[in-house]
C-alpha positions in Angstrom: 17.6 -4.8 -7.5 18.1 -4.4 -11.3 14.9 -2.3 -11.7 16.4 0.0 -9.3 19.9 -0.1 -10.5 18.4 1.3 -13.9 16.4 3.9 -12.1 19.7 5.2 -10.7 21.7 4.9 -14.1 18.5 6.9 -15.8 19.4 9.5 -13.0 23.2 10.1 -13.4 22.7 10.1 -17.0 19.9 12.6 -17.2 21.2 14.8 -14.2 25.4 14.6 -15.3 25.1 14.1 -19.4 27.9 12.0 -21.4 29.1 9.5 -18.6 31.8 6.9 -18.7 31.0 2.9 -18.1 33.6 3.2 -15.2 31.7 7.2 -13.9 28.4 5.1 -14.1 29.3 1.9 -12.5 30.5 4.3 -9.4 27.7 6.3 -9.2 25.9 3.1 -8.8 27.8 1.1 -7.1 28.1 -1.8 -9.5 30.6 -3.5 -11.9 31.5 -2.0 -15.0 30.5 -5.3 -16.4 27.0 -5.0 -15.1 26.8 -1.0 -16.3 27.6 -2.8 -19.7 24.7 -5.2 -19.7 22.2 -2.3 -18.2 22.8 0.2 -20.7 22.5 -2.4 -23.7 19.0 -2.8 -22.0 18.1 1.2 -22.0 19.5 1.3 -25.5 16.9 -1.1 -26.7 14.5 0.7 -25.1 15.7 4.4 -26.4 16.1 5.7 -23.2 19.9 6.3 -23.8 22.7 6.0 -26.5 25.6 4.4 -26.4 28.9 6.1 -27.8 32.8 6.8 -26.9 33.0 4.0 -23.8 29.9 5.5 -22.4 26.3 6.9 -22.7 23.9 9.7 -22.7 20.1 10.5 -22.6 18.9 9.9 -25.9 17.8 12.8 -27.9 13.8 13.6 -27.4 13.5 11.1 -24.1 14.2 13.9 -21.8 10.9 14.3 -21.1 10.0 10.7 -20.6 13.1 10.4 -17.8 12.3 13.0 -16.2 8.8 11.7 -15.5 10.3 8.4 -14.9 12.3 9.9 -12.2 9.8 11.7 -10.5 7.4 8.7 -10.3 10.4 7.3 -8.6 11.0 9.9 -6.1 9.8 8.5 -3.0 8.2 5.6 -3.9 7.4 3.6 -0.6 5.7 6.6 0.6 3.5 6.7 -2.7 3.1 3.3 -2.4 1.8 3.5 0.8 -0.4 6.2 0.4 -1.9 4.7 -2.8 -2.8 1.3 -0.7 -4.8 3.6 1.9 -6.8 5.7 -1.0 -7.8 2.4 -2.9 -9.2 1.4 0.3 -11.7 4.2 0.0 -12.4 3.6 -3.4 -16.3 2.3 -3.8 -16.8 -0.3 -6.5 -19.6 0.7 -9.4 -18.6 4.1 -8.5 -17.2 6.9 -11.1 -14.1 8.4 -10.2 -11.4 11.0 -11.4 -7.8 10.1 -11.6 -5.4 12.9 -11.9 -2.1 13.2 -13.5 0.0 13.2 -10.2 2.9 10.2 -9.8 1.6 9.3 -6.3 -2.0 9.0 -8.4 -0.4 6.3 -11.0 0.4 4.5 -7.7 -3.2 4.3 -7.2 -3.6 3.4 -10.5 -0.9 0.6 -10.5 -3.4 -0.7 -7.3 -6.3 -0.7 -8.8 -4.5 -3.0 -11.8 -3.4 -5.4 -9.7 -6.9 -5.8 -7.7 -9.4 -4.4 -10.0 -13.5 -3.7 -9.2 -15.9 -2.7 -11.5 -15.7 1.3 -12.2 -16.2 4.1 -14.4 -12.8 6.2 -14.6 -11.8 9.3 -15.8 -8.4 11.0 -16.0 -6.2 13.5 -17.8 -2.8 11.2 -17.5 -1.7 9.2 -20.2 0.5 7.1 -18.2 -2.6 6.4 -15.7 -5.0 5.6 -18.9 -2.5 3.1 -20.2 -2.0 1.2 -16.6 -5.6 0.7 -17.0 -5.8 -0.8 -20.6 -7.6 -3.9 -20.7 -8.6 -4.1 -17.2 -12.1 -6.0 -16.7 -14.4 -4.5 -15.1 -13.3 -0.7 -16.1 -14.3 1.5 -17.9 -11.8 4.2 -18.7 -12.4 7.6 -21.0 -9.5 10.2 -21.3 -10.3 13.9 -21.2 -9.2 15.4 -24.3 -7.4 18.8 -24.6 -3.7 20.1 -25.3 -1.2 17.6 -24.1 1.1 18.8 -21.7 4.4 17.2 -22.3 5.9 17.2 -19.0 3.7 15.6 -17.2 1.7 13.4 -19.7 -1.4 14.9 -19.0 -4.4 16.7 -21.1 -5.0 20.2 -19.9 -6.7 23.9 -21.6 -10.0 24.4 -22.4 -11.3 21.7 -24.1 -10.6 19.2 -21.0 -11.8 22.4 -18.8 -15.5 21.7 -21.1 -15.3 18.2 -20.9 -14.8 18.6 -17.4 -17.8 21.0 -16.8 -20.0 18.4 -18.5 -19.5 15.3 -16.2 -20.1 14.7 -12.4 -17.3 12.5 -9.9 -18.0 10.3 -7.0 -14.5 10.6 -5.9 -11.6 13.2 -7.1 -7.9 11.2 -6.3 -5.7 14.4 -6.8 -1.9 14.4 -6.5 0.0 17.1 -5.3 2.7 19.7 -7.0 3.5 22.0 -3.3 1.5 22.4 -0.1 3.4 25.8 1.0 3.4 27.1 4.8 0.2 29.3 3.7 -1.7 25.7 3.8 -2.6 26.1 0.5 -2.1 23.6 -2.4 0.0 25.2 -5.6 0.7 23.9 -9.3 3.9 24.7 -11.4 1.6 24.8 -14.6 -1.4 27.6 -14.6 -3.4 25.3 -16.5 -2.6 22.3 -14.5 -3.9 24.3 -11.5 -7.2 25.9 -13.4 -7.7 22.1 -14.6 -8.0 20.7 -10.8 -10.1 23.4 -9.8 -12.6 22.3 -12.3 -12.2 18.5 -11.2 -12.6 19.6 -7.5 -15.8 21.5 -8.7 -17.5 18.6 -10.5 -16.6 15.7 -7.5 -18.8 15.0 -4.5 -15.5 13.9 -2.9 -11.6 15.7 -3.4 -9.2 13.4 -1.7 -5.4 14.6 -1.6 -2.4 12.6 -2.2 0.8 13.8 -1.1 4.1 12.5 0.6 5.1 14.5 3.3 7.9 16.0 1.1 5.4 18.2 -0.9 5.0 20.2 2.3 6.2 23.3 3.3 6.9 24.2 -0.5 5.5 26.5 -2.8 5.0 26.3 -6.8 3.8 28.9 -8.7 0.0 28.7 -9.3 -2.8 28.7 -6.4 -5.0 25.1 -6.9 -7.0 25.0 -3.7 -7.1 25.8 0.1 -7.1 22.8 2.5 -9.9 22.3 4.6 -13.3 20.1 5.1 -13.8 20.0 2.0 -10.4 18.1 0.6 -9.3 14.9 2.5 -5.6 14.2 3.0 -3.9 10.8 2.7 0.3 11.7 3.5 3.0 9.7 5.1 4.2 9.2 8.8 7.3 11.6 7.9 4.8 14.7 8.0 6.1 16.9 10.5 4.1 17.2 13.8 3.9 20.9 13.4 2.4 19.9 9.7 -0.4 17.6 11.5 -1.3 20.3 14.1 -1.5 22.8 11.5 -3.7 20.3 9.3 -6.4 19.9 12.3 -6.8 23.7 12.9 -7.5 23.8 9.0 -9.8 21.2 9.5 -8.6 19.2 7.3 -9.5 15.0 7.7 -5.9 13.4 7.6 -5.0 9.9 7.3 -1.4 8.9 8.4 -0.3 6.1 6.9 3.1 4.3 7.6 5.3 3.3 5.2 7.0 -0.5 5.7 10.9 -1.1 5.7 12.0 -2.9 2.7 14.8 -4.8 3.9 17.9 -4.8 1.2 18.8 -7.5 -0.7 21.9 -10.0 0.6 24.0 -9.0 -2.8 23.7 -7.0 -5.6 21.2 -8.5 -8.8 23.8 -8.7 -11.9 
C-alpha cells in the first residue's frame, strides 16, 4: 500500500542518508517510476529533499521521522492492543493519555468512535488526533517540550499533574527489563509517569510484547496489582508466567493477519 510504501522510503532515507531513485526503489521494492512520484509527495510535505537523482531527510525533520517511524514499529500489535484498552475506557469519565506510540493508537480509536470524556495528556501528537472531536474535552499539560517524543515534561507538568485526579492512566511503555520493572530513556519522562500513576485510581500498561525483556535507563514503576497490562499474543510464555507471580492482571490480545494486497499500489 502507498502509505506503507512511504513509511519504508521515510526509513531508508532516515537510517542510510543521500539515496539514489534506483537505491530507493530497491530497498522498497518498487519502480523507479513510483520512487519518483512518492518522493515528489514527501517533498511537498518537507519530510525530504530532492537533489542529484535522489533524496535525503530534510534538514530539522529528523525528529518528526523518527517519531513517525516508531509509531510505525509494530503497528498491528499497537492496533490491537489499543482496540482492547478503549474497551475499558468508561464514557463521562476523566482520563490520562500518555505520550507512548501504542497510546496514539488509542487515541486514533477514540477519534474514530468517540464518547463523551474529559482528557488529559502530555503528547502533542495525541492532543491533535483529538482536535475537534464532540463530545471531548481535551487540556494539554504544560511544561518543557521534549522534542523527541512530542511530549511536555519537567516541573511545571509535574505541578499540573499534582493538582488533578484520573479515572484511568493509559500509559505506554519505553522497556519492561527481566527485573519486571518498567524503565524510561528520559529521567523526566520516567519522574513524569510516576506522578500520573500517583494521581489515577486506575494505571493501565500498553506495551507490545517487543518492549519486554529490555531495559532503558530510568526506573518508572514495578509491575504488579496495582498496574494492568494490555500486550500481544507474541509475549513469551516465560513472560506470562513471570507476569502472574508478579501479580500483575494481563490481557492477551491477538493480533489479526492482514492479508497482502494482489499487486503493488502505484
Amino acid at each position: 500500500m502507498k502509505d506503507d510504501r512511504l513509511t519504508a522510503i521515510r526509513q531508508h532515507l532516515y537510517s542510510h542518508g543521500f539515496s539514489s531513485v534506483q537505491d530507493i526503489a530497491e530497498a522498497v521494492g518498487a519502480s523507479p517510476a513510483t520512487i519518483r512520484r512518492d518522493l515528489l509527495a514527501l517533498e511537498a510535505e518537507g519530510i525530504i529533499a530532492r537533489t542529484h537523482g535522489g533524496a535525503r531527510i530534510s534538514r530539522g525533520s529528523g525528529v518528526e521521522v523518527a517519531f513517525a517511524l516508531r509509531e510505525q514499529e509494530n503497528i498491528a500489535a499497537k492496533r490491537a492492543i489499543a482496540d482492547a484498552a478503549f474497551d475499558r475506557i468508561k464514557p463521562h469519565s476523566t482520563v490520562f493519555l500518555d505520550a507512548g506510540t501504542t497510546v496514539l493508537q488509542l487515541a486514533r480509536r477514540l477519534r474514530l468512535d468517540p464518547m463523551p470524556l474529559a482528557v488529559f495528556t502530555n503528547g502533542l501528537v495525541v492532543a491533535q488526533t483529538l482536535m475537534e472531536i464532540a463530545g471531548l474535552a481535551v487540556t494539554v499539560i504544560g511544561g518543557r517540550l521534549r522534542s523527541e517524543n512530542a511530549s511536555m515534561v519537567g516541573a511545571a507538568a509535574e505541578a499540573m499533574i499534582d493538582r488533578l485526579w484520573f479515572d484511568q492512566l493509559f500509559l505506554g511503555a519505553g522497556a519492561i527489563a527481566d527485573d519486571g520493572r518498567l524503565y524510561s530513556l528520559d529521567e523526566n519522562e520516567a519522574r513524569l509517569n510516576e506522578r500520573m500513576m500517583a494521581r489515577s485510581a486506575e494505571t493501565v500498561l500498553l506495551a507490545d510484547a517487543s518492549k519486554f525483556g529490555q531495559r532503558l535507563t530510568y526506573f518508572v514503576t514495578a509491575l504488579g496489582p496495582a498496574v494492568s497490562l494490555v500486550t500481544n499474543a507474541a509475549l513469551s510464555p516465560d513472560w506470562r508466567h513471570r507476569l502472574s507471580d508478579l501479580g500483575c492482571p494481563t490481557t492477551v490480545v491477538a493480533v489479526p493477519l492482514v492479508a497482502a494486497p494482489d499487486e503493488e499500489e502505484t
